[in-house]
Phi, psi and omega in degrees: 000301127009313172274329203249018176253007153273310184284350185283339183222042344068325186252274183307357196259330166294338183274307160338307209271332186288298198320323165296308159304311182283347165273344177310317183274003198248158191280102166240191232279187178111279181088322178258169177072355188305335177276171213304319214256355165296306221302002182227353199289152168216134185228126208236115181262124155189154212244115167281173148211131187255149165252133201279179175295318193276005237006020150338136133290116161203159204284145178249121190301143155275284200326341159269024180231357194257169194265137207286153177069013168276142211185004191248080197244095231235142180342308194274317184310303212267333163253028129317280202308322173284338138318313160330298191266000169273296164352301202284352188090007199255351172209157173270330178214145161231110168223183164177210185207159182165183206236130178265126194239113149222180168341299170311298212166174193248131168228147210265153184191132177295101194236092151252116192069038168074034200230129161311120183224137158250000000 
């Protein structure tokens, strides 16, 4: 009796646990981020161009200016670093577009005249 009411909950509990997993990953409302080690992450995908003092263009990293394994990149974060670097004498101007991802929900954003706008 004994042997087979082990592998019988043993059995049910891996099916409990794929089951956890796999809704853990499906989509509601939020849609990014939804697992656990996400949920409070807020994340900024976006593509600059700085305009130079001589007026040159070239395109601008932010992630190379943040403390090496940083990768969490969050609005009020992203107009530091564009302050940082309008300040320093090193662009006159930044602008572009990208998406802002959390939990809550996806929002499109804006960087005109080096000022963050969502």
């Amino acid at each position: 009796m004994h042997g087979s009411v082990l592998p019988a909950v043993q059995i049910a509990l891996t099916l409990a646990l794929i089951a956890w997993m796999i809704t853990g990953f499906t989509p509601l409302p939020g849609r990014w981020l939804r697992w656990k080690m996400f949920c409070r992450a807020t994340f900024t995908i976006v593509q600059l161009t700085g305009t130079t003092t001589d007026g040159r263009t070239e395109p601008v990293n932010v992630y190379a200016h943040l403390s090496p394994g940083s990768f969490i990149l969050g609005p009020p974060q992203l107009q530091a670093v564009l302050d940082h670097l309008t300040r320093s004498g090193r662009y006159e101007r930044i602008d572009g577009t990208g998406r802002v991802l959390s939990a809550r929900r996806e929002q499109r954003l804006e960087v005109r005249a080096s000022r963050v706008v969502l």
